[in-house]
C-alpha positions in Angstrom: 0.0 0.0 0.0 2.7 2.3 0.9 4.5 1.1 -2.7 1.5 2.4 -4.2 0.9 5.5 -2.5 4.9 6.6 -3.6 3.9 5.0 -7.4 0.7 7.4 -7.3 2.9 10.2 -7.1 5.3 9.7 -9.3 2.1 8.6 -12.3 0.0 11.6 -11.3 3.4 14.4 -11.2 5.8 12.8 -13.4 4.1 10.5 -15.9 1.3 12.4 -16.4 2.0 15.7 -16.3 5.7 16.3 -16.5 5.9 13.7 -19.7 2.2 13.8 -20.9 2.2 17.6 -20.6 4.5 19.4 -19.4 7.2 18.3 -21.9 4.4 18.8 -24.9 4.6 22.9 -24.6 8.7 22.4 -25.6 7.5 21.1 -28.8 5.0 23.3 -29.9 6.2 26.7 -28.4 9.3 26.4 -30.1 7.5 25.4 -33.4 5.4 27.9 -33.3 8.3 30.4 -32.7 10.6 28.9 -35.4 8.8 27.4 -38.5 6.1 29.8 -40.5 2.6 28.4 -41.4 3.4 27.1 -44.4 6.6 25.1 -43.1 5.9 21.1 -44.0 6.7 20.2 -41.2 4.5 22.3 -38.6 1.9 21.2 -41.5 2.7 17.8 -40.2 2.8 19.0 -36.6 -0.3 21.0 -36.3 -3.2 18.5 -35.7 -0.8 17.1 -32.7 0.5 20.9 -30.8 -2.5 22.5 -31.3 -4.2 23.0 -27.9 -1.1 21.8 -25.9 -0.6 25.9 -24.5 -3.7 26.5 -23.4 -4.9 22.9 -21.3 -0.9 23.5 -19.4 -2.0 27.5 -18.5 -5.0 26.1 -17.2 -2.7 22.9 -15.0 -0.5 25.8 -14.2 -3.2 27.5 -12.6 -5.5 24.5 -11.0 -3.3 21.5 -11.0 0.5 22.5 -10.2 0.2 25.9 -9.1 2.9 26.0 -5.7 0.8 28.3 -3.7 -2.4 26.2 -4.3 -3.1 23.5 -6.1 -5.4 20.5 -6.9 -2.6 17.9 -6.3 -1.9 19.5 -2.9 -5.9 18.0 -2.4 -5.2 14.2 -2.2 -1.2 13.9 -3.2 1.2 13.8 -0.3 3.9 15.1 -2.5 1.2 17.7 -3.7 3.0 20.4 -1.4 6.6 19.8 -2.6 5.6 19.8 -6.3 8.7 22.2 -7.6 11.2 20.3 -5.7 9.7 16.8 -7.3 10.0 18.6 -10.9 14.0 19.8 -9.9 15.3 16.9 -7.9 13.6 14.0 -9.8 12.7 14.7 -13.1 15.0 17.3 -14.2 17.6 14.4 -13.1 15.8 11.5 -15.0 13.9 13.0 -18.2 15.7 12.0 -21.2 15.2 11.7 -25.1 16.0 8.1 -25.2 13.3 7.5 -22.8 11.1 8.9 -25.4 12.4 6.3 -28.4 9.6 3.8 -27.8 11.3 0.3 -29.6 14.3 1.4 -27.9 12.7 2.6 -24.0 10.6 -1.2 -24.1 14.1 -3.1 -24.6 16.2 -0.8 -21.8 13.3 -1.4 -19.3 13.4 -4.8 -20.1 10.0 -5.7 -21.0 10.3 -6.1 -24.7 9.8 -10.3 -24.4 7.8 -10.4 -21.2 7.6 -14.6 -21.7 4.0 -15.1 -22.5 2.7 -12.7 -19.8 0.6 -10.1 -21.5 1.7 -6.1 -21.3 -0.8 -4.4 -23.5 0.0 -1.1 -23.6 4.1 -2.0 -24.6 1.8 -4.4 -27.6 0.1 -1.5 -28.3 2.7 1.2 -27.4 4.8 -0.4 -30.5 2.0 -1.1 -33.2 1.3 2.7 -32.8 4.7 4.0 -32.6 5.4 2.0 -36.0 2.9 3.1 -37.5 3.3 6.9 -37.0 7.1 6.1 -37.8 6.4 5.4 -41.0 4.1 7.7 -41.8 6.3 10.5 -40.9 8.9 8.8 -43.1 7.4 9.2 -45.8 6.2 12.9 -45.2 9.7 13.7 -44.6 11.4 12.5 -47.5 8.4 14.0 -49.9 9.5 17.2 -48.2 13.6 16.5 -47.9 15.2 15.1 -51.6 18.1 14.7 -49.5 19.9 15.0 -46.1 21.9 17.9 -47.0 18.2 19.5 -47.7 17.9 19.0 -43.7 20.8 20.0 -42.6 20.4 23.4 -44.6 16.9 24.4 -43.7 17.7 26.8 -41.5 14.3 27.2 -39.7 13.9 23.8 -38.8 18.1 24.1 -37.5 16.5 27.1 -34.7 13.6 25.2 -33.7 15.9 22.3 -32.6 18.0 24.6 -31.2 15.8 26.7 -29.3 14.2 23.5 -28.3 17.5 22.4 -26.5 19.1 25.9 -25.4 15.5 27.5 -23.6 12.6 24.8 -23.6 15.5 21.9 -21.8 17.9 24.5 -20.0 18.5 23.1 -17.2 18.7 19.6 -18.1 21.8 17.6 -18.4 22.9 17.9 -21.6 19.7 19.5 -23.3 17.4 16.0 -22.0 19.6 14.4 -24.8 17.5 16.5 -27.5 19.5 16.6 -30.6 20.7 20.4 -30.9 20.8 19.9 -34.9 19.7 18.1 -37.5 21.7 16.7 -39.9 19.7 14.1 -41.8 16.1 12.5 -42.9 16.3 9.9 -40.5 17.3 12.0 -37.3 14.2 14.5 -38.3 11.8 11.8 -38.7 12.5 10.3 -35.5 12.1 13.4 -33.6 8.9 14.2 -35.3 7.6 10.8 -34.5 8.9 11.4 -30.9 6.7 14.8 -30.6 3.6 13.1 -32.3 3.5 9.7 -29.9 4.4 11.2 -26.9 1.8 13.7 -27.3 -1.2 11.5 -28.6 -0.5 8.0 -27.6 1.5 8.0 -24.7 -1.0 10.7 -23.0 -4.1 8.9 -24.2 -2.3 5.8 -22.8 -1.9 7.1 -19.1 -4.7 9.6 -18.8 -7.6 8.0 -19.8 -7.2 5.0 -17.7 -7.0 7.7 -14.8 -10.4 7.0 -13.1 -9.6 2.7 -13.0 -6.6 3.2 -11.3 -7.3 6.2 -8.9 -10.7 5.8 -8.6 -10.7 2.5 -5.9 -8.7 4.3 -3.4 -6.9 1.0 -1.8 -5.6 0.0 -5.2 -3.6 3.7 -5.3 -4.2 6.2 -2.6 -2.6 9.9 -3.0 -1.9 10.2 0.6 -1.4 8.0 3.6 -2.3 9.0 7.1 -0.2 6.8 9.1 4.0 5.9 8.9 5.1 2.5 7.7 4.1 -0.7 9.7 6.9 -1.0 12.1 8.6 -4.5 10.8 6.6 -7.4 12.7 4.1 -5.2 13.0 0.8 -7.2 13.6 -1.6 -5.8 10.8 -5.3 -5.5 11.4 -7.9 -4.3 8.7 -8.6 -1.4 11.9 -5.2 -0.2 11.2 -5.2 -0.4 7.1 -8.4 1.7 7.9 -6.7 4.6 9.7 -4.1 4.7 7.3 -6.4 5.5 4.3 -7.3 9.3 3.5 -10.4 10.4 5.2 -13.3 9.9 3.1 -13.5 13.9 2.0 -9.7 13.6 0.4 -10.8 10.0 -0.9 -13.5 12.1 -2.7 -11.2 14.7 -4.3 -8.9 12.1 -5.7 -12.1 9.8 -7.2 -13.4 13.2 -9.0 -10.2 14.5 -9.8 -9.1 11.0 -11.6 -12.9 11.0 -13.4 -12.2 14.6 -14.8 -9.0 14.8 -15.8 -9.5 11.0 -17.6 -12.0 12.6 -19.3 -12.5 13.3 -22.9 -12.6 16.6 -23.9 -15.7 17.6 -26.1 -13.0 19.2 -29.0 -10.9 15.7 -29.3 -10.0 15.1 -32.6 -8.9 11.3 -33.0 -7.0 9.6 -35.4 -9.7 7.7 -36.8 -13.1 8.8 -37.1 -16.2 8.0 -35.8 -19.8 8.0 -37.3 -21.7 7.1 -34.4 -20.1 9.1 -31.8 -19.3 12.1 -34.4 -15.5 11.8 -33.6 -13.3 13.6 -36.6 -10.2 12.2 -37.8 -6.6 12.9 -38.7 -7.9 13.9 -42.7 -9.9 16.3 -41.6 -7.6 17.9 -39.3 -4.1 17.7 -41.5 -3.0 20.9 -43.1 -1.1 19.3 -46.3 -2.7 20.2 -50.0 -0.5 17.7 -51.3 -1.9 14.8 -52.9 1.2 12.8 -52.5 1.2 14.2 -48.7 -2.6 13.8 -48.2 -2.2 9.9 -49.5 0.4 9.5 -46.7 -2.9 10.1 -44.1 -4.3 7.7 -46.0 -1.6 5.0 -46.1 -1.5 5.4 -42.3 -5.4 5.2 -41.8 -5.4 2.5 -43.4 -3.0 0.8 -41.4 -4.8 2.1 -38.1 -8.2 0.3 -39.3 -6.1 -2.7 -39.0 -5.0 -2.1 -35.7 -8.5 -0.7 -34.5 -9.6 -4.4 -35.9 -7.0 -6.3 -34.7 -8.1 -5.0 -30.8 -10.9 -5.4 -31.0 -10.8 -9.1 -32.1 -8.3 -9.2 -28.6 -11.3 -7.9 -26.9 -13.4 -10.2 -27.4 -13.6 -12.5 -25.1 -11.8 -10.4 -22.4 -13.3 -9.8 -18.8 -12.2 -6.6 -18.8 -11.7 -4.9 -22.2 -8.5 -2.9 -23.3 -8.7 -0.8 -25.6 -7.6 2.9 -24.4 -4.9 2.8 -27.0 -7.0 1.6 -29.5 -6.7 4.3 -32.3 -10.5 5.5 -32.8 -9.7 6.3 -28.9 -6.6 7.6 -29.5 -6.6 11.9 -29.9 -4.8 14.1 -31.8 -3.2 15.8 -29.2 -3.5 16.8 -25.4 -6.2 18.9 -24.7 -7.1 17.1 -21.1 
């Protein structure tokens, strides 16, 4: 219990908002700053950063603010929230982290021996899909390498990404200060679009089944650690649980911010729920570009199918990473 209470902070401060938010404003600040409206790239971008500024002024406001904020409601770290950004995650965040294939091998869970870990299945079928998508965007945009490494706008918006949005962080967070070829841009773009849309739809929207039973995660303990031989009685698992009013905040909090939005955009659409898709919300006028969205849709509908089969015959369904469930971007 105590395990989980330290793991609740960590998801709800780090995961969620340092990574699945926090992080997200680099990207799209700096491309905003750096590459004009009619850059192919912030084409490709757009549907993914837009919204990103104004959900973090409103967490910068409600959710992290140091004077007063929402996690300081039902997080015991709620009230240390600056030093938890400086001493742990300006220590730990790094680019590689962000390299799915590679992030599932380093953690060690890329042949889990028959045991099931659905969101690294789904994590990769995703991240593999977008890949190549952006692949292909890229070198439709880029003849050649050298045409990288000489495009001068996209050159600052790497920079500035490093230099101002990662000052601070050992080594610029590993961010690549330049560009120098196709490959290197289209895994950084791939980077920005997954870790904004999947991996956020990944942890946030499963908010609610994990917070929402208190036991299974609670924000805040009331009591110290068992002493060791400690006799424990369910009296005294009792009085270490929040009181029911901060039990209360954490269940509503997890239900609304695991929420859907009612602007999402997803990447696949949606008839019966009147969800809009990645085709309607691209900016490219390129046939050869637009037929990339296409390529990937495709590819998604096999995925969306290929769940869904899983489902089946499952107890309890997964499906949060799904891609008719999957938004755009982070606008919750």
């Amino acid at each position: 219990m105590y395990f989980r209470c330290s793991d609740c902070q960590i998801y709800a401060i780090i995961t969620h908002f340092c990574r699945g938010h926090a992080v997200n404003e680099v990207f799209a600040v700096s491309a905003h700053r750096n590459l004009p409206s009619a850059h192919p790239i912030l084409r490709l971008l757009h549907p993914h950063i837009q919204g990103i500024v104004a959900i973090n002024s409103q967490a910068r406001i409600i959710l992290v603010n140091p004077k007063s904020n929402a996690f300081g409601l039902f997080l015991s770290a709620g009230d240390h929230l600056l030093d938890v950004f400086t001493n742990y995650y300006r220590q730990t965040f790094n680019y590689q982290k962000l390299i799915i294939p590679g992030d599932i091998k380093a953690r060690g869970v890329e042949d889990m021996g028959g045991v099931e870990y659905l969101f690294s299945d789904d994590s990769l079928a995703l991240w593999n899909a977008i890949s190549k998508y952006v692949g292909e965007v890229v070198e439709l945009t880029y003849p050649s390498d050298k045409d990288v490494a000489d495009d001068t706008e996209l050159q600052n918006w790497t920079t500035e990404m490093v230099e101002i949005g990662f000052d601070g962080f050992k080594d610029g967070a590993g961010f690549p200060k330049k560009l120098s070829d196709r490959a290197s841009l289209s895994e950084l773009v791939t980077v920005i679009i997954f870790n904004i849309s999947v991996f956020h739809a990944g942890v946030n929207f499963q908010s609610l089944t994990t917070l929402g039973y208190i036991p299974n995660c609670p924000g805040v303990l009331i009591k110290p650690p068992p002493a060791q031989g400690e006799k424990i009685t369910m009296e005294r698992i009792l009085d270490t649980l929040p009181p029911k009013q901060v039990a209360f905040v954490q269940a509503h909090l997890s239900n609304l911010l695991g929420s859907l939005s009612p602007v999402e955009k997803f990447y696949l659409p949606t008839a019966e729920t009147n969800r809009g898709g990645l085709r309607e919300e691209v900016n490219m006028v390129c046939e050869k570009q637009l037929a990339c969205v296409d390529r990937l849709t495709a590819e998604l509908r096999l995925l969306q199918e290929k769940i869904s089969e899983r489902n089946k015959d499952r107890e309890m369904i997964y499906d949060v990473m799904s891609p008719e469930n999957v938004p755009l971007t982070t606008q919750s």
